[in-house]
N, C-alpha and C positions, 0 to 999 in steps of 0.2 A: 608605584603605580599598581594599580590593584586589576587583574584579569577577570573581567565576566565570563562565564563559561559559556559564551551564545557563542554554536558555529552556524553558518548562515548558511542554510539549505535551500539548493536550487531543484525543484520539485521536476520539473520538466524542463528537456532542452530545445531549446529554436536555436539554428546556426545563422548568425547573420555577422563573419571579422569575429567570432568564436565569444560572441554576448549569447547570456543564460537566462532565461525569462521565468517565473513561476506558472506555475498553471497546477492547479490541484486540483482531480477528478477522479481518480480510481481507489480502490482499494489496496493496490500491488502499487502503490506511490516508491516511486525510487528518488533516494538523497545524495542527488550530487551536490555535490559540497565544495565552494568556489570562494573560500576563504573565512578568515574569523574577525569576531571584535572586540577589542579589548578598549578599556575606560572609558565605554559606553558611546563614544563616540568616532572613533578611529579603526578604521577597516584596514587590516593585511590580507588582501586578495593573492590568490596563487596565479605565480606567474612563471611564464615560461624564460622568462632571464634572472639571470644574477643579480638580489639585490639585499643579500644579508639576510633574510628572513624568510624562514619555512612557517607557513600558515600553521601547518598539523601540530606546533606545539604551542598551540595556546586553544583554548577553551577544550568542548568534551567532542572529538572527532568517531567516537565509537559506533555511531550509530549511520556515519557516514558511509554510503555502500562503495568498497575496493577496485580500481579501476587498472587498468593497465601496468602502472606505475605508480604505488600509495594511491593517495585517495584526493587529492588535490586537484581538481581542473582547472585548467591544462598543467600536468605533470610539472609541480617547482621544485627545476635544478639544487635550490638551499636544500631541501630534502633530504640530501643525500646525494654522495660524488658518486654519480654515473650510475642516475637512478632514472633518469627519463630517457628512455630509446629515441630512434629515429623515426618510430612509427609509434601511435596510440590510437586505443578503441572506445571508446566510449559507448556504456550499452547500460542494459538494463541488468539489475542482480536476479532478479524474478519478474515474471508478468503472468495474464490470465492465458487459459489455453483460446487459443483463435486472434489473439492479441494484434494490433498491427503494432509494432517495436522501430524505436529510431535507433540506427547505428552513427556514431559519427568516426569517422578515422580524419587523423592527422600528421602529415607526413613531414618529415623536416629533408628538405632534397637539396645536392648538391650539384647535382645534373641534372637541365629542365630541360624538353616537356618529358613528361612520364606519366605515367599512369597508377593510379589505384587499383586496386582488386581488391575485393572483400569475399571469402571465400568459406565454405561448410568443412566447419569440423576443427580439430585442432592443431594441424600444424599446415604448410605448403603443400602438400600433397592432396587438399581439400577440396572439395569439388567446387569449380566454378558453379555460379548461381545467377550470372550476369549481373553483378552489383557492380561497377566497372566505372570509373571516372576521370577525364583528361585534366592533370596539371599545364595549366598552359608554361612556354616560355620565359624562367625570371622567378615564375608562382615557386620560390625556394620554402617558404610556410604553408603547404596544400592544405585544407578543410574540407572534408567533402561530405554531406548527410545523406544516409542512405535509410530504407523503411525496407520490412520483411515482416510478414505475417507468419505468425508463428501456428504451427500446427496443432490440432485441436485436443490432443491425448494429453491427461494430465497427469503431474509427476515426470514428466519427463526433461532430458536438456537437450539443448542443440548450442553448440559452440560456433562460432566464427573467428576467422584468423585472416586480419588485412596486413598485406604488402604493396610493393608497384612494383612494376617491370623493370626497375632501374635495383630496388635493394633486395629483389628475391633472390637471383645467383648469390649474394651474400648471408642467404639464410635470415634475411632481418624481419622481424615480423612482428606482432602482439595478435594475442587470442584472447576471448574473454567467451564464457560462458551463463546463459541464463537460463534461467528453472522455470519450468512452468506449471503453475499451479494445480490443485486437485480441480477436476469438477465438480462443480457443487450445483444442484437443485432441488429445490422444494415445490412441495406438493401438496396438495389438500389431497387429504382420501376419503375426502364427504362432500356432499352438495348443499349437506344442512351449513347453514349459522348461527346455531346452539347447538347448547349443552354439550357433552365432551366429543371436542373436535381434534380428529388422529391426523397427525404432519407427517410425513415424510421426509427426510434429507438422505439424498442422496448422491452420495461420496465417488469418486471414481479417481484413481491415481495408479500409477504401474509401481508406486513405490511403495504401496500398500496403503490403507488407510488404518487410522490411528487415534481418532478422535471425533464426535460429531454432537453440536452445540446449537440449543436454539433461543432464541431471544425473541422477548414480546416487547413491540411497541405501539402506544397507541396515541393520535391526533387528538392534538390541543384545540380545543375551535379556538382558541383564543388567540392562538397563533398561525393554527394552520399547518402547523408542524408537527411531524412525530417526536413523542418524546419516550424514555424510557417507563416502562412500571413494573411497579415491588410487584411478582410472582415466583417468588424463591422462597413464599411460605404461606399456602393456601389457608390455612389457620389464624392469619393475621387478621386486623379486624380496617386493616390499610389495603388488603391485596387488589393487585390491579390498580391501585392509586402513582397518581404521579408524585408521590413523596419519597420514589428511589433513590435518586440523586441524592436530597439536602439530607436523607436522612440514614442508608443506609447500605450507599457505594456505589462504585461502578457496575457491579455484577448482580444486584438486586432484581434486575429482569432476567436471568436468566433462569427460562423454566427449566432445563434438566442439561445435565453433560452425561455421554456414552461413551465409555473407552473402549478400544479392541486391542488384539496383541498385536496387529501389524502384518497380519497373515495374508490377506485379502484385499487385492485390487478394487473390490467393489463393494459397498456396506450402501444397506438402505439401513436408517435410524428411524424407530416408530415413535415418534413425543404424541402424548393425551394431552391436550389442553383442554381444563374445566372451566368453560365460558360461564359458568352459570353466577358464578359469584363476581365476573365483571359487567360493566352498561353497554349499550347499545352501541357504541361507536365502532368507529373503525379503526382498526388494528394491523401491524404491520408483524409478519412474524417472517425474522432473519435469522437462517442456518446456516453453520458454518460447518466447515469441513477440513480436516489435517489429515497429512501423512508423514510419515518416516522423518521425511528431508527434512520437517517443521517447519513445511509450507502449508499455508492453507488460500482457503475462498468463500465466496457465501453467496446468496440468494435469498433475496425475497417473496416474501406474497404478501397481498393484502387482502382482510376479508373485513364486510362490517355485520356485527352481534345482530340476531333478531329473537332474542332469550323472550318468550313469555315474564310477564313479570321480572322484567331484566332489576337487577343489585342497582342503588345509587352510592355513588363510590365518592370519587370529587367534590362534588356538589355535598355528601351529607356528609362526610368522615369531619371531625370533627376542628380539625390544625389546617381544613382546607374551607372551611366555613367562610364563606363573605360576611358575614354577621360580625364571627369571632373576628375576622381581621380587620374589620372598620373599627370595634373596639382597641385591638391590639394597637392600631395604629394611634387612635387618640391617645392610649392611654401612653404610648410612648412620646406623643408632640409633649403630653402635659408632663413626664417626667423632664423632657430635656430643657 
């Protein structure tokens, strides 16, 4: 039997009897990771009982973010003997600063009713925050989701540690902590739309920043979509063409990277971008931002070109010709 390496990534959690929904929207996406599949057809989901088989060893769990107990939702006892507590937290590994964050804790209770607590900081001595939820009578598997808006300073953590009023005299508990990312904003520092247009990206983290990165993209009419374009070599005779991708990487749009030593909770990054050599359209320009932790974040703008005598780029470059490509394609019907 031959092992695919796909672990099946649950992007976003909804709690409803502890089912995990996708939703993918951010850029701080966290991967809870809720089992694997091997011979392309047969799923080993983790699970909270005994039944021979630990999910985490089969396909590639690495990228899987670490949760109370491995990395499995909800913690599988196969795992490892006396590897899932009484209590688990389910959170996020990182998010943006201002974020609204879902917590979930799950209680395995031997005496009902009781209560949850999810509390600031890292251990019992945490400060209430009012995150508080009744297990009713009998509810011996509790679930309960809770939401917390996370504060707006970036580079920072804040930890949380749930119990209930029945397992805290025994010290039982799980903490997990999340990072919260740099701030990042961009800026235009001109009103023009030509000729060399000065960006700003501006970085903000207590953990110093470390890196600052901008990318040009510009809208397809064809699509309606942004897509990436080659300016990582003003000199080409492609620049600003959407021939990045098929022909010269993932990073072909990025007009410059800034490094710093890590000193500085605040960097503003000055990018020139030389409009003159791209068209009229409109253009999305995404900066990004790192510190320390090797977290980072980004932002946008968008501006559209009003170049005198604007470049034709797309339209005339020559491997993007409608001309050339109505031949290209006959001449391929007639070879095949």
């Amino acid at each position: 039997m031959s092992i695919i390496n796909k672990t099946i990534f649950i992007v976003s959690i909804f709690f409803i009897s502890l089912l995990y929904v996708n939703n993918v929207n951010s850029i701080t996406l966290s991967k809870y990771c809720t089992g694997a599949q091997v011979c392309s057809s047969y799923n080993i989901d983790c699970k909270s009982v005994l039944d021979g088989f630990c999910p985490e060893k089969y396909g590639n769990w690495s990228s899987c973010d670490p949760q109370t107990f491995g990395k499995c939702i909800p913690c599988d006892p196969d795992c490892g003997i006396g590897i899932c507590g009484k209590v688990e937290l389910i959170a996020p590994l990182k998010a943006n600063p201002g974020e609204m964050i879902k917590l979930i804790v799950t209680a395995k209770l031997s005496e009902t009713p009781d209560t949850i607590n999810l509390l600031k900081g890292i251990d019992l001595a945490g400060l209430d925050i009012g995150l508080n939820s009744q297990c009713n009578t009998g509810e011996t598997s509790c679930a309960r989701e809770f939401t917390y808006q996370l504060p707006n300073t970036g580079g920072d953590y804040i930890c949380f540690t749930a119990t209930t009023n029945g397992l805290k005299p025994s010290g039982v508990k799980a903490t997990k902590c999340v990072a919260i990312n740099p701030e990042v904003q961009v800026q235009l520092l001109t009103l023009s739309s030509y000729g060399i247009i000065p960006v700003n990206v501006n970085v903000k983290s207590i953990a110093n920043v470390t890196k600052s990165e901008l990318y040009i993209f510009k809208k397809d009419p064809k699509t309606n979509q942004f897509r990436p374009v080659k300016v990582d070599d003003i000199n080409s005779n492609d620049y600003c063409s959407f021939t990045c991708i098929s022909s010269y990487g993932s990073t072909c749009n990025l007009l410059e990277t800034k490094t710093y030593p890590g000193t500085s909770p605040v960097v503003d990054s000055i990018f020139n971008w030389d409009s003159t050599k791209c068209d009229n359209k409109e253009f999305r320009l995404e900066g990004y931002g790192y510190d320390t932790r090797n977290n980072y974040n980004n932002d946008t703008k968008t501006i559209t070109l009003n170049n005198p005598n604007p470049a034709c780029v797309d339209e005339c470059y020559i491997f993007n010709s409608q001309v050339l490509n109505t031949i290209y394609i006959k001449i391929k019907s007639w070879i095949v």
